[in-house]
C-alpha positions as CSV (number, residue, x, y, z in Angstrom):
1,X,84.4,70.7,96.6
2,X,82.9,73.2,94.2
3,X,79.1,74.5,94.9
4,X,76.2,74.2,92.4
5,X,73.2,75.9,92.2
6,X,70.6,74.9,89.6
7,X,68.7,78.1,88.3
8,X,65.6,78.8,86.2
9,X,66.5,82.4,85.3
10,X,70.0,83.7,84.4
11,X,71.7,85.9,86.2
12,X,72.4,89.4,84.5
13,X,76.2,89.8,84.0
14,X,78.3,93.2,84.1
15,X,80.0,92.1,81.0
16,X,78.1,91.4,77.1
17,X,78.9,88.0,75.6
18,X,82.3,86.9,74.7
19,X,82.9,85.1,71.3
20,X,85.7,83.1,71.0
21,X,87.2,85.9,68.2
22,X,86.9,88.2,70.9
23,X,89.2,86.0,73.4
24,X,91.8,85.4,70.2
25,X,92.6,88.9,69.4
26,X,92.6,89.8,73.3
27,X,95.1,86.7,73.5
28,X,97.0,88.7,70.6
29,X,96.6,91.8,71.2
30,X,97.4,92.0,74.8
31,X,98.9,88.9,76.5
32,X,101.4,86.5,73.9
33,X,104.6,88.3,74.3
34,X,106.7,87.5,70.9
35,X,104.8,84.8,70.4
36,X,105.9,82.9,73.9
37,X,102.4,81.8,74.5
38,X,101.4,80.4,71.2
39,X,101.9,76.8,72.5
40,X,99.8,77.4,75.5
41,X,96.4,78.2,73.9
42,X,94.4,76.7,70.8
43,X,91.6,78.6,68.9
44,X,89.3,76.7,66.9
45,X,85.9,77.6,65.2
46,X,84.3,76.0,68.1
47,X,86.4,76.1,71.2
48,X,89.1,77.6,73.2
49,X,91.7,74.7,74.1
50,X,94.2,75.5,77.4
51,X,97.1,72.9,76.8
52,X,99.6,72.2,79.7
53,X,103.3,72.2,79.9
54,X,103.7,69.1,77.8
55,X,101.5,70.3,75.0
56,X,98.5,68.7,76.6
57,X,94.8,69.7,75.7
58,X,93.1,70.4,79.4
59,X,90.7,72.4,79.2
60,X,88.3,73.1,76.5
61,X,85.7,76.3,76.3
62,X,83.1,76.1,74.0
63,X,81.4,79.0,72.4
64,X,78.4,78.9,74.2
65,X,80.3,78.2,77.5
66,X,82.8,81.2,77.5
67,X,80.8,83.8,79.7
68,X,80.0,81.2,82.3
69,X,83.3,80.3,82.7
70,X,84.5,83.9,82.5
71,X,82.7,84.5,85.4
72,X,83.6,81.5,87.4
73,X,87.0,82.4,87.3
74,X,86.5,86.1,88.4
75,X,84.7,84.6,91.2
76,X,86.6,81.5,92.7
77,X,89.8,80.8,94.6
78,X,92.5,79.0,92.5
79,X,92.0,75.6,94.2
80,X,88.2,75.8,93.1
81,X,89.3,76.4,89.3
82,X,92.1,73.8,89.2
83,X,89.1,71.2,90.6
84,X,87.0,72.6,87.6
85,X,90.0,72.1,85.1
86,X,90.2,68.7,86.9
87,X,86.2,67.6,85.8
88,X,85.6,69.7,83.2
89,X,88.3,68.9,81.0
90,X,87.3,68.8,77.2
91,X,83.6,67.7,77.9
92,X,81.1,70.1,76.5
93,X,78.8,71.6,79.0
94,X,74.6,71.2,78.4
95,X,72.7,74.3,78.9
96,X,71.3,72.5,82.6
97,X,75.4,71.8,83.0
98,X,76.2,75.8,81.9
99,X,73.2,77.2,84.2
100,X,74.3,75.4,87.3
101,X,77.4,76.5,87.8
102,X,76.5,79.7,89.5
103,X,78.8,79.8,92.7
104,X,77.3,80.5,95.5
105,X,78.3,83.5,96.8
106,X,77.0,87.4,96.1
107,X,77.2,88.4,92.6
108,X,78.7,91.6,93.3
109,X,80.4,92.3,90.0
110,X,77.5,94.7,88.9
111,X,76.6,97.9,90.7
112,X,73.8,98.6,91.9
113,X,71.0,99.9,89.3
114,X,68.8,101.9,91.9
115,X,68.4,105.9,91.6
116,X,71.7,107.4,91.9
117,X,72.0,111.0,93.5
118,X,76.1,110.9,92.4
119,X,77.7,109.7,89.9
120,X,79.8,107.3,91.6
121,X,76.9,106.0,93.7
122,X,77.2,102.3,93.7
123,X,80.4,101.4,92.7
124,X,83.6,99.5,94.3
125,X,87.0,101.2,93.6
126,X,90.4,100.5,94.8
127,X,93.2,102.5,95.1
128,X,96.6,101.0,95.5
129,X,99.7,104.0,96.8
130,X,102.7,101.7,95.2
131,X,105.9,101.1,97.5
132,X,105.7,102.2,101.4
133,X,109.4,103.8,102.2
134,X,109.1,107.1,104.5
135,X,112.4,107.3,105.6
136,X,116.1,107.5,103.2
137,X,116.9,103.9,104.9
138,X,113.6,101.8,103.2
139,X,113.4,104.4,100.1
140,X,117.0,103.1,99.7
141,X,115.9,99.6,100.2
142,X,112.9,100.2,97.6
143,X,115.4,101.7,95.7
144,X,112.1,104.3,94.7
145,X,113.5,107.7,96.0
146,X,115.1,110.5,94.1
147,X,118.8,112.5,95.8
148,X,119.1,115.5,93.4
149,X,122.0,117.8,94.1
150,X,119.9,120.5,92.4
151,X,123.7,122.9,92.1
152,X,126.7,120.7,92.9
153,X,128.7,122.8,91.9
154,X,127.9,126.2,94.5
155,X,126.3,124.0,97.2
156,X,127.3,120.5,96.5
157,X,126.2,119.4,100.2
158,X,122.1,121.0,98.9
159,X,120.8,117.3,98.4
160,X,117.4,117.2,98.3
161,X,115.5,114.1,98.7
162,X,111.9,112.3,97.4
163,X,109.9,109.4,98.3
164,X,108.1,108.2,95.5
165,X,105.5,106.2,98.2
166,X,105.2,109.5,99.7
167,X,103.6,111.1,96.6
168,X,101.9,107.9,95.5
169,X,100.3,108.0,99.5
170,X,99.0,111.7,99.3
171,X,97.7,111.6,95.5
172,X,95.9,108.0,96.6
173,X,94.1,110.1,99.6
174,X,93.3,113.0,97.1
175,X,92.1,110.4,95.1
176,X,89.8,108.7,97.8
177,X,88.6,111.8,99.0
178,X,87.2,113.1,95.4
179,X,85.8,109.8,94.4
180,X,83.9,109.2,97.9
181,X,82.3,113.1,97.3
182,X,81.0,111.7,94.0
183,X,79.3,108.6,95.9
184,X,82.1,105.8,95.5
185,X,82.7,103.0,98.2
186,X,86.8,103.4,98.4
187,X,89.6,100.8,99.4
188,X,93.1,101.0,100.2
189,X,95.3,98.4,101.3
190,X,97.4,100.8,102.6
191,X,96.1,102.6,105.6
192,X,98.9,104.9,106.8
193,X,102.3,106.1,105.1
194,X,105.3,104.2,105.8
195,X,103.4,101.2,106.4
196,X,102.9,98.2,104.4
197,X,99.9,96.2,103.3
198,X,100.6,94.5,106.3
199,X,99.9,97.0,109.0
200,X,103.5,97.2,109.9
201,X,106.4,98.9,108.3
202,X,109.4,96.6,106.7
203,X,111.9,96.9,109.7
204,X,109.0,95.8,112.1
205,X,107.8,92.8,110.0
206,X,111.5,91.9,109.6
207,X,112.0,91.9,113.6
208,X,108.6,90.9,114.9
209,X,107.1,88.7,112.1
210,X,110.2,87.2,109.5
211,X,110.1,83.6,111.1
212,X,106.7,83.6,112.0
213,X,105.9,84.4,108.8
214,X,108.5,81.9,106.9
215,X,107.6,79.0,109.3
216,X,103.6,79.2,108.5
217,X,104.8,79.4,105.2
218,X,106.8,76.3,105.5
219,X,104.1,74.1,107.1
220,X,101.5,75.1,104.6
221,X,104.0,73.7,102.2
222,X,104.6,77.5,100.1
223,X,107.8,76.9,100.9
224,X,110.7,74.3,101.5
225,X,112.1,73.9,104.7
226,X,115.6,74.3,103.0
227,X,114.1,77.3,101.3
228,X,112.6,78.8,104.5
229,X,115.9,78.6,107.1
230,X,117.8,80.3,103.7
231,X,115.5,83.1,104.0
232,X,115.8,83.4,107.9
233,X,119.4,84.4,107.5
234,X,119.4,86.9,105.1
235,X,120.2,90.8,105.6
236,X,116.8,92.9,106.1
237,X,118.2,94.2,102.5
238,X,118.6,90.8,100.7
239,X,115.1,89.7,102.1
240,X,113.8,92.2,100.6
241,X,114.2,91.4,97.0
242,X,114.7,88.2,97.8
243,X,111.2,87.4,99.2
244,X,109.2,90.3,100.8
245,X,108.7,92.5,97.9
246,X,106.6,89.8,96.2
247,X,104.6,88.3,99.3
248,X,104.1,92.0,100.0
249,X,102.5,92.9,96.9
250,X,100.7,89.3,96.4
251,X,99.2,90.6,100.1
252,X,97.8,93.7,98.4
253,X,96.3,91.8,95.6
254,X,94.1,89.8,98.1
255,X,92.9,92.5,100.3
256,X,91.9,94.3,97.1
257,X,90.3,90.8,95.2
258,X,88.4,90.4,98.7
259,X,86.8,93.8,98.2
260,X,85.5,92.7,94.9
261,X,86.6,96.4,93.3
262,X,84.2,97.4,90.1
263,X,87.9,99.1,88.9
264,X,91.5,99.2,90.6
265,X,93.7,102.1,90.8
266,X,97.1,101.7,91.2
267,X,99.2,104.8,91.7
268,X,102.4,105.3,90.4
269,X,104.7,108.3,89.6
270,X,108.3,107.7,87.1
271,X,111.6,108.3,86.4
272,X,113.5,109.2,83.1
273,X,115.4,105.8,82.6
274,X,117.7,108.0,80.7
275,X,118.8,110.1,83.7
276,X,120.0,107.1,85.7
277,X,121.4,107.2,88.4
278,X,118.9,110.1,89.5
279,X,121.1,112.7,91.0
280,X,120.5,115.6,88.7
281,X,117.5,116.6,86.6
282,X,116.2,115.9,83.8
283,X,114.4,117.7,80.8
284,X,112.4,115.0,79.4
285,X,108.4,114.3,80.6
286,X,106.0,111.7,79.5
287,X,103.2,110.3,80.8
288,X,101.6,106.8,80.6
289,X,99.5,104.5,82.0
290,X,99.9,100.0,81.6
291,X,97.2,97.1,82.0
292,X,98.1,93.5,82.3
293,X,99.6,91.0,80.1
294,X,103.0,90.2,78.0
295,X,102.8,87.3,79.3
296,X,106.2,85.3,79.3
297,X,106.4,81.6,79.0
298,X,108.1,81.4,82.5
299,X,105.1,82.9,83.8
300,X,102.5,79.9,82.9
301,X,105.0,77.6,85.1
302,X,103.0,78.5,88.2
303,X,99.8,77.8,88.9
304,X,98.5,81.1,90.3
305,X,99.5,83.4,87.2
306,X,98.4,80.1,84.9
307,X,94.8,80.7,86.5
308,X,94.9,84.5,85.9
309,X,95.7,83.8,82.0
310,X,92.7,81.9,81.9
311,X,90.7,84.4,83.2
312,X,91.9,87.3,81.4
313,X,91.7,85.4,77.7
314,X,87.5,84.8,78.8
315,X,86.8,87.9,80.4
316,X,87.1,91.0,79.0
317,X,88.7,92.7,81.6
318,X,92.2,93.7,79.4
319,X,89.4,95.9,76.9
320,X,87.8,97.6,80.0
321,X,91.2,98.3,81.5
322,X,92.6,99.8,78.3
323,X,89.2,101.9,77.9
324,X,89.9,103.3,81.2
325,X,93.2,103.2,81.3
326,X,93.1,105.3,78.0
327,X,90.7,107.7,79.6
328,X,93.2,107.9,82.6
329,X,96.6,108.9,80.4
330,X,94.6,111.3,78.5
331,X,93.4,113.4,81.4
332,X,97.2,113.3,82.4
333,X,98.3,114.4,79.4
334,X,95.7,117.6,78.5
335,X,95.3,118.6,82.3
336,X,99.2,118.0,83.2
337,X,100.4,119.3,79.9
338,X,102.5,116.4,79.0
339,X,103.0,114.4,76.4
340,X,101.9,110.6,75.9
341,X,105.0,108.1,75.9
342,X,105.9,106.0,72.6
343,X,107.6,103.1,72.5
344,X,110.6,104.2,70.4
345,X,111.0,106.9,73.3
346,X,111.5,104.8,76.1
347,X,113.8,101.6,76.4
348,X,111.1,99.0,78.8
349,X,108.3,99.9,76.4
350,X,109.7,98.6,73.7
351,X,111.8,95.7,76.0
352,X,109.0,95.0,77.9
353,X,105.6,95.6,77.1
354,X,102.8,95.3,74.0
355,X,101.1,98.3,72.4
356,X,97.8,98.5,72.9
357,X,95.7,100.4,70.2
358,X,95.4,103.5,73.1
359,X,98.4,105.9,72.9
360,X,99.8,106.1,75.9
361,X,98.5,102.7,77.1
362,X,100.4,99.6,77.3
363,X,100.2,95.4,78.5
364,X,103.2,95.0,81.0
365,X,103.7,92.2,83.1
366,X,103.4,93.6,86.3
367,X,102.8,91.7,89.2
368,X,99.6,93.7,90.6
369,X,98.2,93.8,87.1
370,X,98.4,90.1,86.4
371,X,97.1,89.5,90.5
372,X,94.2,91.8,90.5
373,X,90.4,90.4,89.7
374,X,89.2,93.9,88.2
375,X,89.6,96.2,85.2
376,X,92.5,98.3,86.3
377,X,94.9,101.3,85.4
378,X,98.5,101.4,86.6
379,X,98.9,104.8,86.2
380,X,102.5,106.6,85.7
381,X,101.6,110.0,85.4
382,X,104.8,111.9,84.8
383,X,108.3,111.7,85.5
384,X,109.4,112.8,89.0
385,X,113.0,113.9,88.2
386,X,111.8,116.3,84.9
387,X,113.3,120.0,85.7
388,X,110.3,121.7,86.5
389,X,108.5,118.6,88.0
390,X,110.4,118.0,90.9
391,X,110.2,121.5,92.2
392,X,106.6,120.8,92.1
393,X,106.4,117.9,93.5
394,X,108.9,118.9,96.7
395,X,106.3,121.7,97.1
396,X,103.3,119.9,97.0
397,X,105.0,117.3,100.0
398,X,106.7,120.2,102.0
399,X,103.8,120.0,104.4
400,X,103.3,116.7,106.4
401,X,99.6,116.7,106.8
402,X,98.1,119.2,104.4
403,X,98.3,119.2,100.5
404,X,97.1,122.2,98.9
405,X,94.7,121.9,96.6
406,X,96.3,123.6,94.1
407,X,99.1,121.4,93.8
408,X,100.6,119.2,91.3
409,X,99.6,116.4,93.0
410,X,95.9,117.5,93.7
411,X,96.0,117.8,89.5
412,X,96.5,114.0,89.5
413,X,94.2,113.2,91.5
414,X,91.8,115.4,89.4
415,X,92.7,113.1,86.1
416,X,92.4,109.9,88.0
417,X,88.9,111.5,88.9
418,X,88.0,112.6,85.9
419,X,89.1,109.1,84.2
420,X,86.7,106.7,86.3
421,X,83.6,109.5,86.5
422,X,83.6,109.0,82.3
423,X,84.6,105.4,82.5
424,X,81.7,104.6,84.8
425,X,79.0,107.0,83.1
426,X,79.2,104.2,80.4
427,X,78.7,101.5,81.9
């Protein structure tokens, strides 16, 4: 049952108004991927009409009720916004009607206005370190590490190897550690290398908590029970991609969401697609950062990611996340010295994702970047396997517990820094 509270005053909102032009070129700009969504979303002069899979108005947003229901759906769990698809419908909402839906819970969305002796005094930020592997046998599950024979031919036994969760572990504690000194409040889902957002690493979760996992699953109906004993007898490797590397990640979304993060980073490092399969080096760079949206058509057919289009059309959480995001892949590129990545450079940008107006800064449909409740930047900073990069990078990692502060990845953390300190003296 959904909550009401009738209120004389309105509650002040960390976002200005949203007009229903303002939703149709975010639609555009960011989330209909050639066109796929055009018959999932109607703009009129006076409304915003979500249809269903059969071409069905269901719900209809009215000028005057788009920030209200913005903010509903950045602050409600997925069975309390299909109930409000459910009632609301196409009605139009009174003033009284708009006013009372004000969920009962904290409205923690806006940080805190009271004298602040830092900078970053106030404010919510999480920081998600992408993958987990720490050892060759779960990097090559990840399939996220690099093997360069750096001279095959003099030494072709000199393999040397690198964990991309490794680096994305370290740069996310430089990270934590900078924005904390500058007054931040700082989440990670990920509390020690090599482990999941589960607490565990992969080969304990497959060996201690697989079938517990996939029975629960079953009885809360998330799963068939055909489905579920399928999944019980496949290799650690095949469960992987088959299940684990989405519940995994849908895991970090909601310990993030639960934090109710101001901004989300999420830490990446890449690869030169062209240098496939990633046993020798390569001399191209480029840095980049992506937001959320291309949405596909397939992607509406579930409920969960039909929710998050909803929200992300109202909101205007796509525009903050490509100010920030811009902010992000420009530090990278002046402080790192590289150069920001263009679609007709790189195969999946073009493939794959929409341009954004932000060089640099593209929608991709990512699963954290559709799943997290925040303005976000998925940051790829530079590509691991470049010449003169990974020399760097096997430097900066060579010790286990200590990270110079001089180091590449130490820069990084420095742009991410510098990114959110200028995104937040804005706000």
């Amino acid at each position: 049952m959904l909550r009401f509270l009738f209120l004389i005053l309105v509650i002040p909102r960390l976002y200005s108004g949203q007009t229903i032009q303002d939703c149709k070129k975010r639609f555009h700009t960011y989330l209909n991927f050639r066109e796929q969504l055009s018959n999932r979303v109607e703009f009129t002069s006076d409304a915003i009409f979500f249809l269903n899979r059969k071409g069905q108005k269901e719900l209809a947003v009215y000028q005057h009720e788009i920030n209200m229901i913005a903010e509903f759906f950045e602050n409600t769990t997925p069975a309390e916004q299909m109930e409000f698809i459910r009632k609301k419908g196409l009605t139009k909402y009174s003033k009284r009607q708009r006013d009372s839906l004000w969920i009962l819970m904290d409205d923690d969305k806006k940080p805190s206005k009271r004298k602040r002796q830092k900078p970053l005094q106030g404010y919510r930020i999480a920081i998600d370190a992408g993958h987990f592997a720490a050892n060759i046998q779960e990097a090559r599950l990840e399939q996220k590490f690099l093997a360069i024979v750096k001279d095959s031919l003099r030494s072709p036994g000199d393999t040397s190897f690198l964990f991309e969760a490794e680096l994305n572990f370290i740069t996310a504690q430089l990270i934590q550690k900078k924005l904390e000194e500058a007054g931040a409040t700082v989440f990670n889902p990920r509390k020690s290398k090599g482990l999941t957002a589960l607490g565990c690493s992969y080969a304990d979760w497959f060996r201690l908590y697989r079938e517990r996992t996939l029975d629960s699953l079953q009885r809360c109906k998330e799963l068939s029970e055909e489905r579920a004993q399928q999944l019980k007898l496949l290799s650690p490797y095949k469960l992987f991609w088959a299940f684990f590397r989405d519940f995994e990640l849908a895991h970090r979304a909601r310990l993030i969401n639960q934090q109710k993060p101001h901004l989300t980073l999420i830490v990446h490092y890449n690869v030169d697609e062209q240098n496939a399969p990633w046993i020798r080096l390569s001399s191209r760079n480029a840095t980049m950062c992506f937001i959320g949206g291309a949405f596909t058509a397939d992607n509406l057919s579930k409920t969960e990611s039909y929710l998050h289009f909803i929200r992300m059309v109202l909101s205007n959480q796509l525009n903050e996340s490509e100010k920030l995001s811009a902010l992000t892949v420009t530090a990278f590129s002046n402080r790192l010295q590289i150069n920001k990545a263009h679609t007709e450079d790189i195969d999946y940008l073009n493939d794959n994702c929409l341009k954004t107006n932000s060089e640099g800064v593209f929608s991709r449909n990512l699963m954290l970047c559709r799943l997290i409740n925040s303005p976000l930047v998925y940051g790829e900073a530079l590509f691991q396997d470049n010449v003169m990069e990974f020399d760097r990078l096997l430097q900066a990692v060579s010790s286990t517990d200590k990270t110079p502060l001089t180091s590449r990845l130490a820069s990084v953390a420095e742009c991410y820094t510098e990114a959110v300190i200028n995104y937040c003296k804005n706000k």
